[in-house]
C-alpha positions in Angstrom: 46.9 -31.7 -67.5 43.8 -33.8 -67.5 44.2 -35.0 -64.0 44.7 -31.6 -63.1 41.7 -30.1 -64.3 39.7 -33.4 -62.5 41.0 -31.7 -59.4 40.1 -28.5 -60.6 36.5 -29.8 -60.9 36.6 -31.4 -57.7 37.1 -28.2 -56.1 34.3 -26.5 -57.6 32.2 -29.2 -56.1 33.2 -28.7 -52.8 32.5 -24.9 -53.2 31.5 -22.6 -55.2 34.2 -19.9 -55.8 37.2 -21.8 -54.4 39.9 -19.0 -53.1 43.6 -20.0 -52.4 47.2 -18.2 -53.2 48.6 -18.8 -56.3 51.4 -20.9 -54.7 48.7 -22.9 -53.2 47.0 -23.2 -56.8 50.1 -24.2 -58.4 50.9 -27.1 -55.5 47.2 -28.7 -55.9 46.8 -28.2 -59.9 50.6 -27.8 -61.3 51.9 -24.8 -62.8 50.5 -25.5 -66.4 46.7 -26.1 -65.1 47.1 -22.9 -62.9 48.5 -21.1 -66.3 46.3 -22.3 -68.6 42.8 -21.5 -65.9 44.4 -18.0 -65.4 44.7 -17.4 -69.3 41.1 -18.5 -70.1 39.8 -16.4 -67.2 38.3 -19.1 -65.1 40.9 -18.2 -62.2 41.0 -14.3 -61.8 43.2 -12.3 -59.6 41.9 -10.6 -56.1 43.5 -8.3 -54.0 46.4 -9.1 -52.6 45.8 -11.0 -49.1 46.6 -10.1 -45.3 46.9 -13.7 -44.4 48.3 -16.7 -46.0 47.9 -20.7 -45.4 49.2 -22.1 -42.1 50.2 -25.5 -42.6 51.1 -25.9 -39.1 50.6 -27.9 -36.3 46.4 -26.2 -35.9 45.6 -26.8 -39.6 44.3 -23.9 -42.0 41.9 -22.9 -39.5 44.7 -20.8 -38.0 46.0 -19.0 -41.3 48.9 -16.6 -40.4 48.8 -13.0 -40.7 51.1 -11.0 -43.3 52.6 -8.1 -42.1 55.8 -5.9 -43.4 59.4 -7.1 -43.3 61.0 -3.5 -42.9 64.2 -2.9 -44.4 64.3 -6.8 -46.9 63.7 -5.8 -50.3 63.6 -9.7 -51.4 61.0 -10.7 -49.1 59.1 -7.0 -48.5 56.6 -9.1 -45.8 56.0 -11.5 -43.7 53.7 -14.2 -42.6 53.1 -14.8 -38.9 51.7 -17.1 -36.7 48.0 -15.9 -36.1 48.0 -17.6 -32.5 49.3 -15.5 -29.9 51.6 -18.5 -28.5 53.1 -17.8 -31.9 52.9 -21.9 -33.0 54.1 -21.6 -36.6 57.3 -20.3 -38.2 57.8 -17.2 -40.1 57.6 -17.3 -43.8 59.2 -15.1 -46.1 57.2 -13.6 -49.0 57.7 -11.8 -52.2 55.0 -9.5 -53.6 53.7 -12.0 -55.7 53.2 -14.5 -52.6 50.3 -12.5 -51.8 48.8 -12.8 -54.9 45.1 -14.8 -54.4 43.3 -16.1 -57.5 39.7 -17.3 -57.0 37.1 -19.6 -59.7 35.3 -17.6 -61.9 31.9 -18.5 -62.6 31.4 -15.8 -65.4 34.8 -17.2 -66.9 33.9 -20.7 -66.6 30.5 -20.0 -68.2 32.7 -18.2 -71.6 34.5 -20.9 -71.7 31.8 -23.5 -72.1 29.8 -21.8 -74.3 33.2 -21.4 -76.5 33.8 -25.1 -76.2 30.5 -26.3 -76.7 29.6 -24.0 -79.6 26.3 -22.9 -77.1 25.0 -20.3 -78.5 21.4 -18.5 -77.3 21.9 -16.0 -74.4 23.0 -16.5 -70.9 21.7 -15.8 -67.4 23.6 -14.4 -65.0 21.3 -14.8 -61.6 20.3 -18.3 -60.5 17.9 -20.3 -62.5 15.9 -21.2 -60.2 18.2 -23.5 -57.9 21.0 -22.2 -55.8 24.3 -21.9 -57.6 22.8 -22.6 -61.1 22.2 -20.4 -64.1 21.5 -21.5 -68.0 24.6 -20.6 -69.9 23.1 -21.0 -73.3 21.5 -23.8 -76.0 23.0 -26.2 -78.4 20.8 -28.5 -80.7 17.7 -27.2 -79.5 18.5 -28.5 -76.1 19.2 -25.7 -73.0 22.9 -25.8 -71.6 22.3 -25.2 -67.6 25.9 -24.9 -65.2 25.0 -26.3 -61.9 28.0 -25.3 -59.8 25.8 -27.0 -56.2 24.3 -30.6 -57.2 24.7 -31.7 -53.6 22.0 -29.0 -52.2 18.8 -30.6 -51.1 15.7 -30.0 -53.8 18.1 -30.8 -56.5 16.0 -33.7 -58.1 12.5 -31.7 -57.9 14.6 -28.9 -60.3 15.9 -31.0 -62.3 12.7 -32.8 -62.7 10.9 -29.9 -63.6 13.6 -28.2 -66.5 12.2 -30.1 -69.8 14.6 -31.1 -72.2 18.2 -30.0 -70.7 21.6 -30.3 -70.6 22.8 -29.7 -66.8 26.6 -29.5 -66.3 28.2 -30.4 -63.2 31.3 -30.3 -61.7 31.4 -33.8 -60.8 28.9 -37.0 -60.3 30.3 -37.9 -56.6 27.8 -35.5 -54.5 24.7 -36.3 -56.4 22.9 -39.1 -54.9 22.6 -42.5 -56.5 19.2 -42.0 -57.2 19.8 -39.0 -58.9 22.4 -39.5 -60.5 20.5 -42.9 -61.8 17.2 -40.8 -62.7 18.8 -38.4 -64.7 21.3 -40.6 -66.8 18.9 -40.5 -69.8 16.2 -38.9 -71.1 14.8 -35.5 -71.2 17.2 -33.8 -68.8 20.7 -35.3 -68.8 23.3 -34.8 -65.9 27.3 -34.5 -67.8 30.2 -34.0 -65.0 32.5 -30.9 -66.7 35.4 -33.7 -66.8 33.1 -34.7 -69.9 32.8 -31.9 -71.7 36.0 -29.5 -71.3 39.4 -30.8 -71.5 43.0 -29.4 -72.3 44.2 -28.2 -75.4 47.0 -25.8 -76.8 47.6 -24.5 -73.2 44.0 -23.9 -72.9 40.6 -25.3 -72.5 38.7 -26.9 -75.1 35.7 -29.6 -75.4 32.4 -31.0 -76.4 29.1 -32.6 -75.7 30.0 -36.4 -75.3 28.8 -38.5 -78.4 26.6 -41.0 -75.7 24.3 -37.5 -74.9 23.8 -37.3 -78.6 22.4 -41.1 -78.5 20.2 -40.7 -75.4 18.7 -37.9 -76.9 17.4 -39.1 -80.0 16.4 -42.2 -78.4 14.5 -40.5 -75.7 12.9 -38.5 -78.4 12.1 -41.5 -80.2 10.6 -43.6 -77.4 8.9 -41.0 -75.2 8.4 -37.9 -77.4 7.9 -34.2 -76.9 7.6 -33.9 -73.0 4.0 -34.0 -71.7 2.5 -30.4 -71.3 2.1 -28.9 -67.7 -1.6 -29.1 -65.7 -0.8 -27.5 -62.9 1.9 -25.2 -60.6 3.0 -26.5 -57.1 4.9 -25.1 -54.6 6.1 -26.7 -52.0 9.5 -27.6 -49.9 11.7 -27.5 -53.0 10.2 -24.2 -54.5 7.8 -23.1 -57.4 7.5 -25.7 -60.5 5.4 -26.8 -62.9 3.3 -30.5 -63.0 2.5 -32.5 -65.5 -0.2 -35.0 -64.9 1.5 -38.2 -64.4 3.6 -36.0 -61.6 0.3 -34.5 -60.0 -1.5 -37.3 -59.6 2.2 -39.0 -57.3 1.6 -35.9 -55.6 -1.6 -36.0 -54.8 -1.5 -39.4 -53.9 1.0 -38.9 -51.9 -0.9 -35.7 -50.1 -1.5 -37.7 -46.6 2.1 -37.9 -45.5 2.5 -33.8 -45.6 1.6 -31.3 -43.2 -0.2 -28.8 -45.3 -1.7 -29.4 -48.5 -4.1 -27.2 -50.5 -5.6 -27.8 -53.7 -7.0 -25.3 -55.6 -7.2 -27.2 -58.8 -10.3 -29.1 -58.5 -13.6 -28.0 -56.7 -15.0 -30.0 -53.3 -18.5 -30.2 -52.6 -20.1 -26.4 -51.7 -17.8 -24.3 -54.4 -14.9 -24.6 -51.9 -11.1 -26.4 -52.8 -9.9 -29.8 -50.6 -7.3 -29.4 -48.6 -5.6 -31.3 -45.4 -3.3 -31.0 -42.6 -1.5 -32.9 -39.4 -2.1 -31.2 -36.0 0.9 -31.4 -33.2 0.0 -34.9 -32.6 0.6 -36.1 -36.5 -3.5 -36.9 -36.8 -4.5 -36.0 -40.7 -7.9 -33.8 -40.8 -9.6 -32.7 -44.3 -11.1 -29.8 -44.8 -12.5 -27.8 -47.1 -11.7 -24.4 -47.9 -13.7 -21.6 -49.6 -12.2 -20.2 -52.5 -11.4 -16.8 -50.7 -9.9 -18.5 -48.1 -8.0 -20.8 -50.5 -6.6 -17.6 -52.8 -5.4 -15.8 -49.4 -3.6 -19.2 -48.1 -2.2 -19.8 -51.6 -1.4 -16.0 -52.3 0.9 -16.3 -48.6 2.5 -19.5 -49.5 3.8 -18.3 -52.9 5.1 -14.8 -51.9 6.3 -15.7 -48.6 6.2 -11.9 -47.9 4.3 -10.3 -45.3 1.1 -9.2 -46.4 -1.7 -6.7 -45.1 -5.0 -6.9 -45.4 -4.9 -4.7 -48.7 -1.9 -6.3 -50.2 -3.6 -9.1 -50.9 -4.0 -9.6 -55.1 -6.0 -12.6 -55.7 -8.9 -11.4 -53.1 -11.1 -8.8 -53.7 -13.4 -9.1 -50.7 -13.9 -7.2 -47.5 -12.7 -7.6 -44.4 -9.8 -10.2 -46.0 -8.6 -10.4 -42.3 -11.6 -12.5 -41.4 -11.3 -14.7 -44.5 -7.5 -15.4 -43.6 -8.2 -16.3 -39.9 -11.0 -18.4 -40.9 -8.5 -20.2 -43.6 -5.6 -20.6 -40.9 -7.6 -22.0 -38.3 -9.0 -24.8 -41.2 -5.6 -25.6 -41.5 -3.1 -24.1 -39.4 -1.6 -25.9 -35.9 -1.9 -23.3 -33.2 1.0 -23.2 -30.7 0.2 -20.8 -28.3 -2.3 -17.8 -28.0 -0.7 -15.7 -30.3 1.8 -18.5 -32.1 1.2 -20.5 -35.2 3.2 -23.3 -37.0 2.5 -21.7 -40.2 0.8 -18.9 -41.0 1.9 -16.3 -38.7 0.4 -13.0 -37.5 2.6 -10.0 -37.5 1.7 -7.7 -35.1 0.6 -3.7 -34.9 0.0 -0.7 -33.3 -3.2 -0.2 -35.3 -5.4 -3.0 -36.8 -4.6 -2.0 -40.5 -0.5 -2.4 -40.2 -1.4 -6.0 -39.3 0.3 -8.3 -41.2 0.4 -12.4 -42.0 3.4 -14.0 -43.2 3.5 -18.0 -44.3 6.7 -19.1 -42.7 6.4 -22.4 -41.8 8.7 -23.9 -39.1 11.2 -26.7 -39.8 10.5 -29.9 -40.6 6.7 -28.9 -41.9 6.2 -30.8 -45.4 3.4 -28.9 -47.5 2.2 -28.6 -51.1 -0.2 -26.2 -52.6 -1.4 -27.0 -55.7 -2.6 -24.1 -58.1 -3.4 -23.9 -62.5 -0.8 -23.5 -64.8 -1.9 -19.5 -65.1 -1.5 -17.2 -62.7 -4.4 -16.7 -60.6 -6.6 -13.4 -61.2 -8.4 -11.9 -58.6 -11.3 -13.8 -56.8 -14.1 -11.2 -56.7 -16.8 -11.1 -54.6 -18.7 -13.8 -56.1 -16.0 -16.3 -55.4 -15.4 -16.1 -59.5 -11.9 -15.6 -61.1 -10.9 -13.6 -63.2 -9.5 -16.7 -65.5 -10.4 -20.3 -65.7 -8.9 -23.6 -66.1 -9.3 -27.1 -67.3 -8.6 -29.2 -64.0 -5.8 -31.7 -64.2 -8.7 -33.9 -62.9 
């Protein structure tokens, strides 16, 4: 049944929640693998379905519709050809050939912490990266499910996790680079064809003994992972920094769009910061620290914010300190049209509203401390302070 499973896990990497009828199940797993899943609750039943697979000559794009077969107890329905040439033949089902089982995440996440002995509590929203939530600890180390390796920003979260298990359902999607990255060391990748197998008609499994041995000697050569000096947010989301990774970032500042830095101090009280205009020239500027807070406060909320919605400026007339910011750094396409930071217009000046919703392809950073900002007073002071990563 190992193969099976393989195939099992091969799904899941292709989507998320993979949905077929259970004759469907049972002709790509076998009927123990489809057993055995449905027993331990990683497949779960849905509602009976008002279409089944084609197979014909237009592929499962063209699934055909089930209706009733009046009058045939054996074979109560039917499925149809969902073309109106009527391509396919008829099929004859039973009651239970409409029965649809779908992947459970919530049962596959039981079943790993039963198998692994994970104990600690789990999530059950994201953690932080589409399709991935922490499903418990063992040895000190957090156990994370990642159910879609192949999204973009996957490296920059795994990057960013600490000391971590992350489960996967295979290596195949993961780029090479990733997948060579994250072989040892703090955060190790480990496909689930590693850790669950079967047993007993069900699913059983552990931690493979080579993630025991990169462990310790990770520990042992590197140590305790260095502390965080700084948050960015950037394409990939909201993560901590530490050093080493600020300064690559930094360094590499020039090849972005948009980059703000509010963790050091330029010349006049103000924070560095640079962009590209529409002809890809890099200019530096220097933004004041109101104007900073109000960029940065847009960038990390993405929400649409009024002039009094703003929490990390405590100024008047914030409107003026944003347009003066946005013009620092902003491209401006047309009279009213930014590539950035966008104005939403109002009847009346105080429903104004500006919303950072960059368009595609714009690379930007901002840089911020490891505490959340407090507000920036009058005096261009905050409320906290900092040691800079500098």
């Amino acid at each position: 049944m190992s193969a099976a499973l393989d195939g099992f896990f091969r799904l899941l990497d292709q989507a998320k929640a993979p949905t077929f009828h259970r004759r469907d199940w049972i002709g790509r797993l076998g009927e123990p693998a489809t057993t055995a899943l449905v027993r331990t609750g990683v497949l779960v039943a849905r509602a009976h379905a008002d279409w089944y697979p084609c197979g014909g000559p237009w592929g499962d794009g063209c699934p055909r519709r089930v209706v009733e077969n009046r009058g045939c107890r054996e074979h109560p329905f039917v499925a149809v050809c969902g073309r109106d040439d009527g391509s396919c033949l008829e099929v004859l089902l039973r009651t239970d050939d409409r029965e649809v089982l779908a992947a459970s995440v919530d049962g596959l996440t039981r079943q790993l912490r039963r198998a692994l002995h994970a104990g600690g509590a789990a999530d059950t929203e994201d953690a932080g990266f589409p399709g991935a939530r922490r499903i418990g600890e063992r040895d000190g180390r957090a156990v994370y499910l990642a159910l879609a390796p192949h999204w973009p920003g996957i490296e920059a979260w795994l990057g960013a996790l600490g000391d971590a298990v992350v489960l996967v359902p295979t290596l195949a999607s993961l780029p090479p680079a990733v997948r060579e990255r994250f072989r040892g060391g703090a955060v190790v990748l480990v496909p689930l064809g590693e850790a669950l197998h079967a047993a007993d008609g069900g699913l059983a499994g552990s931690l493979p003994e080579r993630l025991l041995m990169v462990r310790d000697s990770a520990r042992a050569t590197y140590g305790a992972k260095p502390p965080a000096v700084c948050v960015v947010v950037d394409n990939d989301g909201e993560r901590a920094l530490t050093r080493v990774e600020y300064e690559a970032l930094v360094a590499g500042a020039p090849k972005l769009d948009l980059f703000i830095d509010t963790t050091v101090t330029a010349a006049g009280g103000g924070h560095p910061a640079s962009s590209r205009d529409a002809t890809g020239k890099l200019r530096g500027e220097t933004l004041t620290v109101h104007e900073a807070a109000a960029l940065v406060e847009l960038v990390r909320t993405r929400r649409a914010l009024r002039e009094g919605d703003f929490a990390t400026v405590a100024v008047n007339a914030v409107a003026k300190v944003v347009e003066r910011g946005r013009r620092k750094v902003d491209v401006q396409l047309g009279r009213y049209e930014w590539r950035a930071f966008h104005t939403l217009r109002a009847d009346t000046p105080e429903g104004k509203r500006w919303q950072f919703n960059p368009a595609g392809g714009v690379r930007y950073a901002v840089l911020s401390p490891s505490f959340s900002p407090g507000v920036v007073n009058a005096n261009g002071a905050a409320g906290t302070t900092a040691e800079s990563p500098r």
